[in-house]
N, C-alpha and C positions, 0 to 999 in steps of 0.2 A: 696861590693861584694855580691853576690846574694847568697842566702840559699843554690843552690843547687851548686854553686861553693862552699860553706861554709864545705857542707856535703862530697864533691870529694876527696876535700884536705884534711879533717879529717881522712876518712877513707882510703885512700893514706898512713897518715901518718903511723896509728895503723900496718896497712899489711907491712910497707917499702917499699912501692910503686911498687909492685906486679900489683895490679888493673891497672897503669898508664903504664907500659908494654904489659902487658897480652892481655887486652879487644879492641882491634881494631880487628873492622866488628865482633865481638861477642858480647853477652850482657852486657851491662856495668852496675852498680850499682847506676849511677846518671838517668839510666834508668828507675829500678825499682822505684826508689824513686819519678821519674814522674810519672810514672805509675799508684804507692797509691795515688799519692794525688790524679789524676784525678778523681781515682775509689772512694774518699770521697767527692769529690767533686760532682760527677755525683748522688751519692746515698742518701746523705744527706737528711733528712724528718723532719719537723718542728717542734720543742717541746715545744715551745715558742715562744716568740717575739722577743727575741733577741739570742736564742740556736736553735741548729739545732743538732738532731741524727745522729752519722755514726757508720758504720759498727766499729766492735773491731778484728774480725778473718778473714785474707786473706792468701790463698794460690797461689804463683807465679809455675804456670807450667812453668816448663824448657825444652828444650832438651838434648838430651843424655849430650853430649860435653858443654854446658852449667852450666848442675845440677852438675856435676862430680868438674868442674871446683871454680863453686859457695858454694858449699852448704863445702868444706874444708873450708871454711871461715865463717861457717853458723853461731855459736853464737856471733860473732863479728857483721858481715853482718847483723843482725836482729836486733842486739841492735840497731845499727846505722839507719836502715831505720824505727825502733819504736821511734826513739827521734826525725828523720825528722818528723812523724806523728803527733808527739805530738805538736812540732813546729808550723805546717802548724795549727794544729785543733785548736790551743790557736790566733791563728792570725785570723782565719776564726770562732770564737764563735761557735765550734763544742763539741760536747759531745759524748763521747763513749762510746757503751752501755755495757761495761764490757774491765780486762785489754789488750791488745793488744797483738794480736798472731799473727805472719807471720813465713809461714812453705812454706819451698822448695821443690815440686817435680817434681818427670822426666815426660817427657810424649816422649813417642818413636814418637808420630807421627809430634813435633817438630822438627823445622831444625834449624844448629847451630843459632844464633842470633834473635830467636824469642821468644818470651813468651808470658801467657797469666796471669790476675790476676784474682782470682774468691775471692768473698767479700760475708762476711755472720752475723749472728748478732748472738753472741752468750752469751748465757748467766745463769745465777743459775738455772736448773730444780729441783723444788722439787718433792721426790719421790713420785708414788702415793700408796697411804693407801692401805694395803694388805686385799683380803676379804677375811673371814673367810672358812676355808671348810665342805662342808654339810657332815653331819654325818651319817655312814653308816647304810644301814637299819638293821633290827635286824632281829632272823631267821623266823619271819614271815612274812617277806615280809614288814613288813610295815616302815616307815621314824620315827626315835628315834628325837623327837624334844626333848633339854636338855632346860634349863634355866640357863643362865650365874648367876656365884654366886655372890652373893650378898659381895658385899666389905665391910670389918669392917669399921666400923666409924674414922673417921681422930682425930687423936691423937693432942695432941696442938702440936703447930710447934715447931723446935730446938730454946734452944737459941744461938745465934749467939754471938760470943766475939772477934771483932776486924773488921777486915774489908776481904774484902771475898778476894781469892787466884786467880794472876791474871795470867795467860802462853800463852805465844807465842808459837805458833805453827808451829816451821819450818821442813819443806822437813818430814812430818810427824814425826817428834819427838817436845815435849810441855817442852818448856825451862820455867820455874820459873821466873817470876817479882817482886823483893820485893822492897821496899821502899829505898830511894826515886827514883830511875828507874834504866832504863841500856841503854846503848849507843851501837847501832849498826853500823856497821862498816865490811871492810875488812881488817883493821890494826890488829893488837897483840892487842893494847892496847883497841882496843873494850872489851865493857861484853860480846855480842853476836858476833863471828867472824863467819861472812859469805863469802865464797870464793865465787867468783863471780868477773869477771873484769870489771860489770858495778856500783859497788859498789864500792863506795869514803872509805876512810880509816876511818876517823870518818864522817859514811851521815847521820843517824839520831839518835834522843834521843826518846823511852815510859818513861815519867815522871807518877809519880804517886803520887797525891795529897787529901788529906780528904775532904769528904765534907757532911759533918752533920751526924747524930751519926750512926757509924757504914757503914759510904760511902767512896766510893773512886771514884775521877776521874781520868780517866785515857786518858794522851795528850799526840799526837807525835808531835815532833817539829821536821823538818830537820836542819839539821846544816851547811848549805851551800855544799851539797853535788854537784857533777858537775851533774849528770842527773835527781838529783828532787826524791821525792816521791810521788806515787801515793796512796790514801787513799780510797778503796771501788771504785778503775777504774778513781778517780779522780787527776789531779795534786794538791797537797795540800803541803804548807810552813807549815803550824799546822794546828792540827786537833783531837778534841778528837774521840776518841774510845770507843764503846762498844762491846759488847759478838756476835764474830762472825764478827768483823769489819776486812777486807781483806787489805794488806799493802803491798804495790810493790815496792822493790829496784832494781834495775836492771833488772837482769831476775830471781830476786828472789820472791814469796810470802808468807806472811807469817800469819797468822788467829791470832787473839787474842779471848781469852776462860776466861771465868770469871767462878773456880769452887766453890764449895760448901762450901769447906775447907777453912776458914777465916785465915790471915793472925796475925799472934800474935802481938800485940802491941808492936813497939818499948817501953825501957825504959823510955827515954827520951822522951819528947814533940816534937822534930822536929821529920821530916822525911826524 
């Protein structure tokens, strides 16, 4: 069976086969999903000898009667044509330059069963450095040049007792990592429960292991989740983390933050 009969019948199934009624002479969804590949296909730019760049952010214009129809199915629908992407880009040695966004919108000047796809590369902008503001003149007209003050001398450093405090950071709240990890998941019996229907009940594990005095490593391992983890935009089985390492379960993500606040020493030797 072919991928994109693979993908028809999957997502058939999720909807109860809505899409296998519905979409005759309108836009179909094994449509879209030709669409992206072509459009990574077409765009793709060399990174290597054997990798190639594509696009991570596409936006599918719809019409009226299309986007209305489509976009009630939209966080299902997206999962579904980002795991067809990911599929096709691991078959074709593709690399994507950040994680994968597909967003639905109308455009009135579509008729029902047409679309377009527009592809763009997006990615971490760092902000730029604020510049100072010049200082008012004083009442004689003339410019007060100040001199930045002079900074006290740096004190000895903390000492540090244990190993430094490690938080995930979901949907803007910084959940605690302590020893020896937690298990992510959309089940109950996850440490981290994330509601999400592209997350597997138990889909991965942050392990958290010592490593010379007063270190920690810190490893995700997926646990045979059905869509995979992405680690920093990549698909990764395992893979360690550091401060600020980006992690995608579904249509979740989530930052890991290494703070300042050292972690107490278990009692015990293990962890």
């Amino acid at each position: 069976m072919r991928p994109l009969q693979r993908f028809e019948r999957r997502l058939e199934g999720i909807v109860s086969g809505v899409f296998a009624r519905a979409f005759k002479g309108d836009v179909e969804p094994i449509e879209l999903a030709a669409a992206l590949k072509r459009e990574i296909d077409n765009t793709a730019r060399i990174l290597s000898r054997d990798r190639r760049l594509v696009p991570n952010h596409f936006t599918v214009e719809l019409g009226p009667g299309d986007f209305e129809r489509l976009n009630a199915y939209g966080r299902t629908l997206n999962h579904e044509l980002a795991n067809e992407l990911r599929d096709h880009a691991d078959i074709q040695r593709y690399t994507f330059s950040g994680p994968i966004e597909i967003e639905l919108t109308q455009q009135d000047d579509l008729p029902t069963g047409k679309f377009r796809v527009v592809s763009a590369t997006v990615g971490n902008q760092r902000p730029q450095p604020r510049q100072p503001a010049p200082m008012p003149p004083d009442d004689g007209g003339a410019t007060v040049l100040q001199s930045a003050p002079v900074p006290p001398p740096p004190g000895p450093p903390p000492v540090r007792r244990g190993h430094p405090q490690v938080m995930l950071e979901v949907n803007g709240r910084r959940r605690p990592i302590n020893p020896p990890g937690v298990v992510l998941g959309r089940g109950t019996d996850a440490d981290i429960q994330i509601n999400d229907p592209g997350v597997s009940r138990r889909h991965a594990e942050i392990r958290l292991m010592p490593e010379g005095p007063g270190g920690v490593k810190v490893v995700l391992v997926d646990l045979g989740s059905t869509n995979g983890t992405l680690v920093n935009g990549r698909r990764a089985a395992e893979a360690e983390l550091t401060d600020g390492s980006t992690v995608r379960i579904g249509n979740t993500t989530m930052t890991l933050r290494l703070a300042d606040e050292p972690i107490a020493q278990p009692p015990s030797s293990g962890w």
